[in-house]
C-alpha positions in Angstrom: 0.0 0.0 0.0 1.3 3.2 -0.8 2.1 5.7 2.2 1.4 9.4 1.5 5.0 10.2 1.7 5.7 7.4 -1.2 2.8 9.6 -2.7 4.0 12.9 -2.3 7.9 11.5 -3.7 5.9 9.9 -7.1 3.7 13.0 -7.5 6.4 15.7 -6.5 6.6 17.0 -10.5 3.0 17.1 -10.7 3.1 18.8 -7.2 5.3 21.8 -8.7 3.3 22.4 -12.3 0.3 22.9 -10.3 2.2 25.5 -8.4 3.2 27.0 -11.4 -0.4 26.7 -12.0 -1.4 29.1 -9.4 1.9 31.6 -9.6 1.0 32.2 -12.7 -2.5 33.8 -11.8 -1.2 37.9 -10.8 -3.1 38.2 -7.4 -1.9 41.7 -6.5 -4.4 42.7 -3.9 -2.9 45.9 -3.1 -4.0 47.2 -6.9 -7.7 47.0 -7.7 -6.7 45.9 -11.4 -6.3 42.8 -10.7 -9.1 42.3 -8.1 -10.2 39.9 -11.1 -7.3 38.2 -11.0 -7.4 37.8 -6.7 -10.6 36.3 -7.1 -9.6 34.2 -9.9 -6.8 32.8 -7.3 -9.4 32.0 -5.0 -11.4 30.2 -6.8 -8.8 27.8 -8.4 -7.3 27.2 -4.8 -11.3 26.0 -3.9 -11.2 24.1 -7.1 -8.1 22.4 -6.0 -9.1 21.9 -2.5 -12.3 19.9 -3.5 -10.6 18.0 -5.8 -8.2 16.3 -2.8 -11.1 15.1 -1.1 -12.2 18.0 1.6 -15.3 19.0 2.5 -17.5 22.6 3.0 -15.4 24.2 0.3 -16.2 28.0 0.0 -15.0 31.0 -1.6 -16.5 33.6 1.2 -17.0 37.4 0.5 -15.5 40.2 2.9 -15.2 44.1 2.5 -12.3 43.4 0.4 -10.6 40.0 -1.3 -12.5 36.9 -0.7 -11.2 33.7 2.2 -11.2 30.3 0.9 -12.6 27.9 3.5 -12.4 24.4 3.7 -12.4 21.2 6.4 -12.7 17.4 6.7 -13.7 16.7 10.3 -14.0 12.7 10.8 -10.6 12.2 12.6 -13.1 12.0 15.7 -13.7 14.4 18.5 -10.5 12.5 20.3 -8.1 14.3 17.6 -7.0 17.5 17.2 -8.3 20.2 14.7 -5.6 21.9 12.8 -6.4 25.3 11.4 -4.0 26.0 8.8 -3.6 29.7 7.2 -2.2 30.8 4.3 -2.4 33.6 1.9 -2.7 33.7 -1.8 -2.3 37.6 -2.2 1.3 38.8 -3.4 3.0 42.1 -3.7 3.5 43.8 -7.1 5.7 43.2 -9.8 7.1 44.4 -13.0 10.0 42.9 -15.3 11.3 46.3 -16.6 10.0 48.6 -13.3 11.6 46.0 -10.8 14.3 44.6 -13.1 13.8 40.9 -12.9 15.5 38.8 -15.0 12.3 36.8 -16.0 8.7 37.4 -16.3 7.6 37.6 -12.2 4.2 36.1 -13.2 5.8 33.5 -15.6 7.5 30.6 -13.0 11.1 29.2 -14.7 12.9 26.4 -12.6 16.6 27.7 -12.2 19.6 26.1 -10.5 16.9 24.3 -8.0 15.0 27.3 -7.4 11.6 27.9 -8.8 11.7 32.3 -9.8 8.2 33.8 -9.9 6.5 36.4 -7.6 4.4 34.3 -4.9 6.9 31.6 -5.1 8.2 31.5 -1.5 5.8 34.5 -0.4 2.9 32.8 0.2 2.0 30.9 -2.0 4.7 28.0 -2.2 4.3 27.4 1.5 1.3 27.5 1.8 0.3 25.0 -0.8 2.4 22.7 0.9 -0.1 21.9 3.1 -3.1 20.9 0.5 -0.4 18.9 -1.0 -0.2 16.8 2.5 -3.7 16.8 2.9 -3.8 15.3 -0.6 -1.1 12.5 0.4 -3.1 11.5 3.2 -6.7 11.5 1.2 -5.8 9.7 -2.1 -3.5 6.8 -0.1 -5.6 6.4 3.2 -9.3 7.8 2.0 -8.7 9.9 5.7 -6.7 12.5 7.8 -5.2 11.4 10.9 -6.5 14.8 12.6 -9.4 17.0 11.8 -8.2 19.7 9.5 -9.7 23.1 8.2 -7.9 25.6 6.0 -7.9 29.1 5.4 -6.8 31.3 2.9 -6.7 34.8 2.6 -6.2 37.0 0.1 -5.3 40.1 1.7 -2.3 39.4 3.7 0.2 41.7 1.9 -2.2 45.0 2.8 -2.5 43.6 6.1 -5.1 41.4 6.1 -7.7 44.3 6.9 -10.9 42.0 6.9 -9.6 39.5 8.4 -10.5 40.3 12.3 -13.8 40.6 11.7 -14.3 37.2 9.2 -13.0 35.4 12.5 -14.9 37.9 14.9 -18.0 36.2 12.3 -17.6 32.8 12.1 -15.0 32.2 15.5 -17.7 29.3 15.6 -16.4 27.5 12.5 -13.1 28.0 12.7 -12.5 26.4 16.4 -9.3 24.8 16.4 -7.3 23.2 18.7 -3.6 24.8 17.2 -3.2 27.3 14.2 -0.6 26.5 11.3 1.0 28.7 9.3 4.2 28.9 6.8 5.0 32.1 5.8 8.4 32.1 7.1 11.9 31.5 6.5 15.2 29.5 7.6 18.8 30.4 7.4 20.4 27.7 6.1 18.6 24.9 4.2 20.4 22.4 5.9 19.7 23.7 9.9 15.8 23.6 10.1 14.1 26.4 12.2 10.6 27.2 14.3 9.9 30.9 14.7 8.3 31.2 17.8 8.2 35.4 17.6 6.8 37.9 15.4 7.3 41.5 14.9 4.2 43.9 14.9 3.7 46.6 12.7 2.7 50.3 12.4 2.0 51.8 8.7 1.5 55.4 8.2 1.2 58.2 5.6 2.8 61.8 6.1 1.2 63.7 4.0 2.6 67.5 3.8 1.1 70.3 1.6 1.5 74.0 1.0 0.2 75.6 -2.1 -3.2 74.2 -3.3 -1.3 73.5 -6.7 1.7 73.1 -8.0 3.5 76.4 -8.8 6.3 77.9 -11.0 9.9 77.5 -8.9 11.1 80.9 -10.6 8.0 82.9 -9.4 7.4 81.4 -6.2 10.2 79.5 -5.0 12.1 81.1 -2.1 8.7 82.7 -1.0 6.5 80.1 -0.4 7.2 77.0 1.3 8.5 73.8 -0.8 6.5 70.8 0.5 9.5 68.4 -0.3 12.3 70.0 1.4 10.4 70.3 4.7 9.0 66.9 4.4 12.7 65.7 3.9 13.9 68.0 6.6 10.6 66.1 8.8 11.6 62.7 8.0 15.5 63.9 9.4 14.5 64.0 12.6 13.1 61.1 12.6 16.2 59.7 14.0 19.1 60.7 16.3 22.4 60.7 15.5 23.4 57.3 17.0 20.4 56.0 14.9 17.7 55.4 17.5 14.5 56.4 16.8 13.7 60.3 18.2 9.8 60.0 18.9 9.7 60.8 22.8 8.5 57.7 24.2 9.0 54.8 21.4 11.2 52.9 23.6 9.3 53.3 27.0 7.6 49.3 26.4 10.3 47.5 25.0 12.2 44.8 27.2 15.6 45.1 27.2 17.0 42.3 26.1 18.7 39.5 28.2 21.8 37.4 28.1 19.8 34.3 27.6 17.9 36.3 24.5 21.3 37.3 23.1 22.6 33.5 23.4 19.5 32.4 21.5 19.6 35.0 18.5 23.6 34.3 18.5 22.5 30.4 17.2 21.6 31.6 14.0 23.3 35.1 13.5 25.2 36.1 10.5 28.4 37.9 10.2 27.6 41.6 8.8 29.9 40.3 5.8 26.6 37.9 5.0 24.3 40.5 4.7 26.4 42.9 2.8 27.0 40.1 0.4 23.1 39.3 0.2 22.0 42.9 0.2 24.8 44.4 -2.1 25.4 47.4 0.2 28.8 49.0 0.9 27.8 49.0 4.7 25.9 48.1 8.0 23.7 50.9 9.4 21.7 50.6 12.9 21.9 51.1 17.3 25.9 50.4 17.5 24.3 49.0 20.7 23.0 45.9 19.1 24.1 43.3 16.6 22.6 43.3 12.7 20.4 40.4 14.0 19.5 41.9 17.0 18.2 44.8 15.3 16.2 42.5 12.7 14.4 40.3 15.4 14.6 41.9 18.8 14.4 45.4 18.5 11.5 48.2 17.3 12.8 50.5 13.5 10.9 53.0 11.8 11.9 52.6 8.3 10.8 55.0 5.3 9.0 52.4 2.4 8.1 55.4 0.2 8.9 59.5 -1.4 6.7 61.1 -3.7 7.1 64.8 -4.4 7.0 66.9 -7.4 8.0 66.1 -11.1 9.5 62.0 -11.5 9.5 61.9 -15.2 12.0 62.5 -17.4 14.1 65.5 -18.0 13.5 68.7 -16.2 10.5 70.3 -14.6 11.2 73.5 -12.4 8.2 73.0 -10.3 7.2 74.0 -6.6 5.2 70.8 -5.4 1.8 71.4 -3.6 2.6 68.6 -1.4 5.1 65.8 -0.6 4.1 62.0 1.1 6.0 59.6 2.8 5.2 56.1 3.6 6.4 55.0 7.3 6.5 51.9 8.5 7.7 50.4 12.1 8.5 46.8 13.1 7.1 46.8 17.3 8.7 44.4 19.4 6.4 42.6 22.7 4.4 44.9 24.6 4.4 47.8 21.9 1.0 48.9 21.1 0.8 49.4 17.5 -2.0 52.5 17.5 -0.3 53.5 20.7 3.0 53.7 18.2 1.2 56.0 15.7 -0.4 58.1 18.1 3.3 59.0 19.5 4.9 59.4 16.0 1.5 61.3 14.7 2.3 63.9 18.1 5.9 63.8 17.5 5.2 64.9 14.0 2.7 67.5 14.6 5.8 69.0 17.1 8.3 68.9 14.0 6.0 70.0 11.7 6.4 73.7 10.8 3.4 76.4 10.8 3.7 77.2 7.1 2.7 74.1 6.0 0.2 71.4 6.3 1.0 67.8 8.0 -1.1 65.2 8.5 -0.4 61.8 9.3 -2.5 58.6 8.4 -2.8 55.3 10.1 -3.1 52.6 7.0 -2.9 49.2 8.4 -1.0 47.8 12.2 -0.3 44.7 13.4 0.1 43.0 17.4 4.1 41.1 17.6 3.4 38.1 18.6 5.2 34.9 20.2 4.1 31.1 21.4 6.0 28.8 24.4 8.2 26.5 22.4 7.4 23.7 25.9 3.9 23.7 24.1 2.7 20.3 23.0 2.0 21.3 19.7 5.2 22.9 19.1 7.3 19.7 20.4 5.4 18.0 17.3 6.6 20.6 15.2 10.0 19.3 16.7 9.6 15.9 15.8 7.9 16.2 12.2 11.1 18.4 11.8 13.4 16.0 12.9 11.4 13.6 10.5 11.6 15.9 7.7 15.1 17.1 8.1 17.0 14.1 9.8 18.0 16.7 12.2 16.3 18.6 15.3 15.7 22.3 14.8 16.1 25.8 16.4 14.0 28.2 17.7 14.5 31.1 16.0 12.4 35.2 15.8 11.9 36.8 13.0 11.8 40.3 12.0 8.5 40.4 9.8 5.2 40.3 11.1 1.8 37.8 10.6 -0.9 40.1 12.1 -3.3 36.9 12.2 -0.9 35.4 14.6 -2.5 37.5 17.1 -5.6 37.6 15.5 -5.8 34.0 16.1 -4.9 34.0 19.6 -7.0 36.9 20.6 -10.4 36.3 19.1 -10.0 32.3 18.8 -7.7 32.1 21.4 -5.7 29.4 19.7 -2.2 29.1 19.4 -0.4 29.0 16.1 3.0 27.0 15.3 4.6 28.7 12.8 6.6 25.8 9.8 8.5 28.2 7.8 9.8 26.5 5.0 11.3 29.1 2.7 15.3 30.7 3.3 15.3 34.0 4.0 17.7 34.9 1.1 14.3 33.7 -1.3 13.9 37.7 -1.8 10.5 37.7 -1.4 9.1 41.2 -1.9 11.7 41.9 -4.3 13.2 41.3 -8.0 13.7 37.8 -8.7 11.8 36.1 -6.0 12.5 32.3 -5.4 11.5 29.1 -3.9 13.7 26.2 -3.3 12.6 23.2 -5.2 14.6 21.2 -2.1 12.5 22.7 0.6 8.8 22.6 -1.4 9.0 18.9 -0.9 10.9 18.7 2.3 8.3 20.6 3.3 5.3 18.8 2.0 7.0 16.2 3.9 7.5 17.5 7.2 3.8 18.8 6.8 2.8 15.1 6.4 4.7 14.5 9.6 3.3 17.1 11.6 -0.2 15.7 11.1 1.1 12.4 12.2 2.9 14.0 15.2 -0.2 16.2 16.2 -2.4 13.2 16.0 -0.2 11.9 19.0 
């Protein structure tokens, strides 16, 4: 009898065309054009998930992007249910803008790496897990837990309907443990569990003067220029020594510990790594802290975005109306994310000069998040990795941020193990995204195992 690893091993090419399949299908959901193309992602991932055998499938409306809902719930009120999450949204990209070296919506298999937008973020890693469920259903007709998935498709604008579709049906989606792999490893060959999150604070600073755009040669020295103050704003943003300047940003966040540093030393790189990754000539950051200190264990406020004034080609001798900035911050445990944008939105209303007009604009936030690695569920996650990887993992944090993972524990109150399968070199967000071909079926695998382990 076949097992559904011996399945997963003689299906693993079929396995990858279908995620080619569903990379190829542009689900931007931060750009209403393709809100066709979001839905169309959807529905093809419902299609998919009632053709493996599970039950109540359903492509479910929200302000926004629809959620794909599905179970199969006859492991017996003695197992477990495992919610697993995922998202099918992805970020925008363009060939020529971006300067990928292939088509982002077009998948190519390179040097063991599958290149495509979506790839690694999220939607290789999270199709991993219909590909267990599908082991399990075509070999043994059954899951060895109860199972229910859900996907999202608005994860990259911060899952914004999400609270209140759980807030809805909290009754439906009652779980013993959460799932979710949407993060990333350091080395392919050490496996990893992230047992922290970042939060998150977006804002827009939007500064205006003039109530249009005005001649530089008749106006400019006279009336105020949008861009340079904005620029002078941002400036102060930061101190010297590179600590954030808003009076009281720090005043919540733990100072970290010898035991912390130990356990973020495990898996640190040397700054050479991330120079060589990044392709920048230096380090920047609190002298205080190492690189990955910064990245996992400490707070930033980063500027994602300038837009002022004339872009295009050649010259333009133009005083701008007004000048925006897009300002993001990672929050660390016990940072309130509104709390965050009410200090900067203060902060900036104290830099801000009289002659102009500043206003700042809260777009999305998101709680940090952690879980006990003593947990049962994560010791399974242990020993499916161990499975999965012939070798035990780390515990390791990360410096991005899954909004639902404290979503999930504060309106469902169910904690989520989080099986990153993807490297953090995959460049998600960027040109030339990738997904290791290695890792999309160790990790079917390991998925297969954590069932198995969870069952236990």
């Amino acid at each position: 009898m076949t097992t559904p690893i011996e399945y997963a091993h003689a299906n693993g090419a079929t396995f990858r065309q279908q995620l080619h399949d569903l990379i190829r299908i542009p689900s931007v959901s931060t750009d209403s054009q393709y809100a066709g193309d979001v839905r169309r992602a959807a529905e093809w991932l419902a299609a998919e998930l009632k053709r493996i055998g599970m039950e109540n499938v359903a492509v479910m409306p929200t302000a926004g992007h629809p959620v794909v809902y599905a179970d199969w719930l006859h492991a017996g009120a003695d197992k477990p249910t495992v919610l697993i999450y995922g998202h099918y949204d992805v970020q925008p990209a363009d060939k020529v803008k971006d300067n990928w070296t292939s088509e982002p919506f077009e998948p190519i298999e390179r040097d063991g790496f599958i290149y495509a937008r979506g790839s690694s973020d999220d939607k290789g890693q999270a199709y991993i897990h219909v590909k267990a469920a599908e082991a399990y259903l075509k070999t043994e007709g059954k899951l060895p837990v109860n199972v229910k998935f859900i996907l999202e498709g608005e994860e990259e604008i911060g899952s914004k309907n999400l609270q209140d579709f759980l807030k809805t049906y909290a009754a439906m989606l009652k779980a013993d443990v959460a799932v979710i792999s949407d993060t990333g490893m350091t080395s392919a060959d050490q496996p990893e569990i992230t047992r922290s999150l970042r939060g998150l604070t977006y804002m827009e600073l939007n500064v205006t003067a003039s109530s249009k755009d005005l001649h530089s040669g008749g106006y400019g020295g006279a009336i105020p220029n949008p861009a340079l103050i904005l620029a002078q704003m941002v400036a102060k943003l930061h101190n010297p020594d590179n600590s954030i300047a808003v009076p009281g940003f720090y005043d919540k966040v733990r100072p970290l510990t010898d035991a912390d540093r130990s356990e973020i030393a495990k898996l640190a790189l040397p700054d050479s790594e991330y120079l060589n990754i990044t392709g920048a000539p230096g380090m920047w950051g609190e002298a205080a802290y190492t690189a990955d200190e910064r990245i996992v264990a400490r707070p930033t406020l980063e500027i994602n975005g300038l837009l002022s004034g004339w872009t295009g080609e050649g010259a333009k001798t133009v005083l701008p109306c007004k000048a925006m900035a897009k300002i993001s911050c990672r929050l660390v445990a016990d940072q309130d994310p509104v709390e965050i944008y009410e200090l900067v939105k203060a902060y900036i209303a104290q830099i801000a000069p009289p002659n102009v007009h500043a206003e700042l604009k809260l777009i999305n936030a998101g709680d940090p998040a952690s879980i006990d690695p003593t947990l049962p569920v994560m010791q399974a996650a242990v020993r499916a990795y161990e499975r999965g990887w012939g070798k035990a993992p780390l515990y390791s944090r990360t410096g991005g941020s899954i909004p639902v993972v404290a979503d999930f524990k504060r309106i469902l109150n169910v904690n989520t193990v989080m099986l990153g399968f993807g490297l953090n070199t995959d460049g998600t967000h960027g040109p030339d995204e990738h997904y290791s071909i290695d890792m999309f079926h160790k990790g079917i695998d390991t998925a297969i195992y954590y069932l198995e382990e969870v069952a236990k």
